[in-house]
Backbone bond lengths (Angstrom), bond angles and torsions (degrees), N, CA, C in turn:
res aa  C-N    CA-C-N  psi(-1)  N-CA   C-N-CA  omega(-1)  CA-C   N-CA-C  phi
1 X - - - 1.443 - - 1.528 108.31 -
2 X 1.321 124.66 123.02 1.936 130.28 162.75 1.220 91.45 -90.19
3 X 1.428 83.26 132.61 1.992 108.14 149.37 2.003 107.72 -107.62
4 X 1.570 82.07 132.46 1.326 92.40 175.71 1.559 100.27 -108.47
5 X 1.418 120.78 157.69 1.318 121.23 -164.69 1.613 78.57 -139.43
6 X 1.667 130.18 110.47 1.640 103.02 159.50 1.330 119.89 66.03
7 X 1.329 105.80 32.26 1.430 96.97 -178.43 1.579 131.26 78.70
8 X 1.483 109.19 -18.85 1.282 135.58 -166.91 2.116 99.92 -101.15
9 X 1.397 118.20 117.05 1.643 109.04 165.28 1.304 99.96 -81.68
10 X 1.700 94.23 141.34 1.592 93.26 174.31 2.103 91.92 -112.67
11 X 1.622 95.32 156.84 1.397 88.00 -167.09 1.745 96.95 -138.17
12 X 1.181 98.95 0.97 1.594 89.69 179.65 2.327 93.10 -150.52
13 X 1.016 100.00 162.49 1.206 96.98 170.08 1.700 132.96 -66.45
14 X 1.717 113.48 -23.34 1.182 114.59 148.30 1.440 106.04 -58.03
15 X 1.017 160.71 -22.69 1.221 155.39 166.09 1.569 120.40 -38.03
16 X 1.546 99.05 -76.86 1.169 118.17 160.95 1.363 139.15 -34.12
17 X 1.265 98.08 -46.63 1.749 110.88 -178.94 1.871 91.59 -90.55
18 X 0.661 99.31 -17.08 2.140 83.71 -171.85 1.339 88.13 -85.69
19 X 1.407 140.82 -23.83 1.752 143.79 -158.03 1.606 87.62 -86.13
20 X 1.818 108.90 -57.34 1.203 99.99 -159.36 1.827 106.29 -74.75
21 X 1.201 131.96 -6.83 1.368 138.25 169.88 1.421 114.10 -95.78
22 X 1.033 120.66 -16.50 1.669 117.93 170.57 1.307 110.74 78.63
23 X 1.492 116.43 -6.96 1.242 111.81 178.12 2.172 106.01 -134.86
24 X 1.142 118.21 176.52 1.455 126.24 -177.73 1.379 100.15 -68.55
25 X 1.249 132.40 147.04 1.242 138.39 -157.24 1.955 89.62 -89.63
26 X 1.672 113.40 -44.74 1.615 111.14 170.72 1.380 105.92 -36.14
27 X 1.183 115.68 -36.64 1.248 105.98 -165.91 1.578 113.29 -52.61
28 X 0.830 138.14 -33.73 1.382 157.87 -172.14 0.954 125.32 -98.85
29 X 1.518 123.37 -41.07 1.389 120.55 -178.02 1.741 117.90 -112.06
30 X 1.690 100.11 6.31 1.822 103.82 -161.24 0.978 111.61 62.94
31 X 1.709 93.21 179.01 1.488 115.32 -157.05 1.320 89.52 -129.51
32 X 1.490 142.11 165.17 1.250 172.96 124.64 1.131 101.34 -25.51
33 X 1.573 130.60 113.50 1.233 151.44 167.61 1.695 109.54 59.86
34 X 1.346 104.60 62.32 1.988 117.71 -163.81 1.805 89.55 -99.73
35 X 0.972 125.56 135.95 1.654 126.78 169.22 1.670 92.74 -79.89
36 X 1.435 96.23 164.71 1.226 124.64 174.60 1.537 105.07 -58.13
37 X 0.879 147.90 -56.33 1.274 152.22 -157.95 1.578 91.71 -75.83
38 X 1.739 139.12 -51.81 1.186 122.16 -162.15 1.732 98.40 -71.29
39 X 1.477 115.03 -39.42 1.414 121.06 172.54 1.385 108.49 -20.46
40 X 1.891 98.74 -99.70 1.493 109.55 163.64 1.556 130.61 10.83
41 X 1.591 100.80 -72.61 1.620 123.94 -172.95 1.535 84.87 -70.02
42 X 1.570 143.69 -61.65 1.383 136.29 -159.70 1.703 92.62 -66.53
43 X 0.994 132.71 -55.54 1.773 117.11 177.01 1.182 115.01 -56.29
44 X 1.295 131.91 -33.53 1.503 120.51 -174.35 1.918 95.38 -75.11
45 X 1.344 127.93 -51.26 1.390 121.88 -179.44 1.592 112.03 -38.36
46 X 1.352 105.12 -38.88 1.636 121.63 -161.59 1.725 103.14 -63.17
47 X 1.456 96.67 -48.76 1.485 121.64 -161.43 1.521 97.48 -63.47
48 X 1.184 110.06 -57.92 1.765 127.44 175.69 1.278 115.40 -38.19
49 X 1.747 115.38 -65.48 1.469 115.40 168.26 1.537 131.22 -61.95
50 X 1.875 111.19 -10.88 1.180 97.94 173.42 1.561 108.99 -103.69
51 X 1.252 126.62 15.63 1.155 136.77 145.50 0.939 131.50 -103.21
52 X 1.456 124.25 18.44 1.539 122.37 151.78 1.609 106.51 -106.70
53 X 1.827 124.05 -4.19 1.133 142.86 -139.09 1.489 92.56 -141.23
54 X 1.456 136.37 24.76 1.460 99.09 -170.19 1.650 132.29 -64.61
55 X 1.417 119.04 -9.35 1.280 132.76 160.30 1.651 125.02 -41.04
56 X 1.859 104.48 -43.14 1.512 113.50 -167.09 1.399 100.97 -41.32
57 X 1.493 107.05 -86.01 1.913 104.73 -162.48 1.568 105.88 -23.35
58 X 1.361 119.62 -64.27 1.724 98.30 175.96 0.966 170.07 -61.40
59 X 2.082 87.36 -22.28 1.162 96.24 134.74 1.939 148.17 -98.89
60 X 0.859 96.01 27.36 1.729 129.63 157.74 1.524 107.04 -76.14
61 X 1.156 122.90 -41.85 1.313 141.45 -154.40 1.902 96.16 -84.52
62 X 1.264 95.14 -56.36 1.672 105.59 -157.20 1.946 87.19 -87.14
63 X 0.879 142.87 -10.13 1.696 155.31 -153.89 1.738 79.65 -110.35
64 X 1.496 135.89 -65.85 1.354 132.44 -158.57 1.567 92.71 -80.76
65 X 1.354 135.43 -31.89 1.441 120.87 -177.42 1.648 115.69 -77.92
66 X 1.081 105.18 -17.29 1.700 117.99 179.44 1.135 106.16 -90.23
67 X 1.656 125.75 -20.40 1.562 109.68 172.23 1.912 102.38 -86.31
68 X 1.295 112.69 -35.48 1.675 106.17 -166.32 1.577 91.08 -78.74
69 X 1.340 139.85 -1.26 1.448 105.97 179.74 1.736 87.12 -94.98
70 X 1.545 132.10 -63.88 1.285 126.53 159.79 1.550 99.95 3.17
71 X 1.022 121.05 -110.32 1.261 140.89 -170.68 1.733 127.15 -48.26
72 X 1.398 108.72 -9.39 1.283 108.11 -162.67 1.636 108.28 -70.04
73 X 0.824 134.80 4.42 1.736 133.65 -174.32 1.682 88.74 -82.11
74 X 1.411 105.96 -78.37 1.807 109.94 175.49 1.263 118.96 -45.21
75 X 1.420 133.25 -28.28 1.305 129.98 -174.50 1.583 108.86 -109.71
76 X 0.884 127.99 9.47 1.309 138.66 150.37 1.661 131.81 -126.36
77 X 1.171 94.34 24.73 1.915 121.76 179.91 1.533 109.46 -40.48
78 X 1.097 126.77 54.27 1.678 122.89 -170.28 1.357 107.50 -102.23
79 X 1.543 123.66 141.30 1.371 136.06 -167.23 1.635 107.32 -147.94
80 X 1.321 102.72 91.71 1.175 141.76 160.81 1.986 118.81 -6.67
81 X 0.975 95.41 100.03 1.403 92.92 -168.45 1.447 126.66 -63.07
82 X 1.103 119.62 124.91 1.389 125.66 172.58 1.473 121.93 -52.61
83 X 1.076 127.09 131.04 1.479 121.62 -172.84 2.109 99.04 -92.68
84 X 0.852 129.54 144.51 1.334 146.88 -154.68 2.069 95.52 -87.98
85 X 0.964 117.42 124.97 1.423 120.17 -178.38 1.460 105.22 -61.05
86 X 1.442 102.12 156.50 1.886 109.43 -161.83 1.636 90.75 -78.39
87 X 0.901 124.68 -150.54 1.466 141.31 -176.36 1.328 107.63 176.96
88 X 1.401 102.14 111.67 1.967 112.67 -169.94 1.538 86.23 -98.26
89 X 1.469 105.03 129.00 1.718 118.87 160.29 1.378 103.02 -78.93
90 X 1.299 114.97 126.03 1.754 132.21 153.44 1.255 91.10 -29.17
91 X 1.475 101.62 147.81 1.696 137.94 -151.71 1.596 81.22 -98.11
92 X 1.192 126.51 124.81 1.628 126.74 152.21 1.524 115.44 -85.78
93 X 1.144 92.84 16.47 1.829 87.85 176.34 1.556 102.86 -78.64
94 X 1.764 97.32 166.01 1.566 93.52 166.17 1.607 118.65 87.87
95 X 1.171 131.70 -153.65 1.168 136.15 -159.31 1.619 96.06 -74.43
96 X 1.920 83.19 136.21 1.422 110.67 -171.91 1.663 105.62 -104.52
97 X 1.734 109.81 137.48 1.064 79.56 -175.13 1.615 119.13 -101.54
């Protein structure tokens, strides 16, 4: 099955979330071994879109709370631990041998 988002296929879940943010998810979180200078330039982009955007973070916010309640049964799948049965030691009372 493809999901198209907008005209756009999304094919992996970075997909999805960069479609539903309009922008590359790096954008936000970096990249793995980025110099200071690409940093820099990635914060000033950041800074730019959330001032042409001041809405995003909230709606990022209200977009991430609508997927964990959606989803929260699977993403919070916890099963209750069994506690391990006692084990009574034979009574040494009583007959000696």
């Amino acid at each position: 099955m493809r999901a198209y988002i907008g005209g756009h296929q999304a094919v992996s879940i970075n997909d999805f979330i960069e479609l539903a943010l309009g922008t590359p998810v790096e954008l936000w979180l970096g990249e793995e071994g980025e110099t200071e200078d690409e940093r820099a330039a990635r914060l000033d982009a950041a800074r730019d879109i959330l001032t042409e955007n001041p809405d995003l973070p909230d709606d990022v916010t209200r977009i991430a709370a609508e997927v964990i309640e959606a989803y929260a049964p699977e993403l919070l799948n916890v099963v209750p631990l069994t506690r391990p049965a006692r084990r009574r030691r034979p009574s040494r009372k009583g007959a000696a041998a």
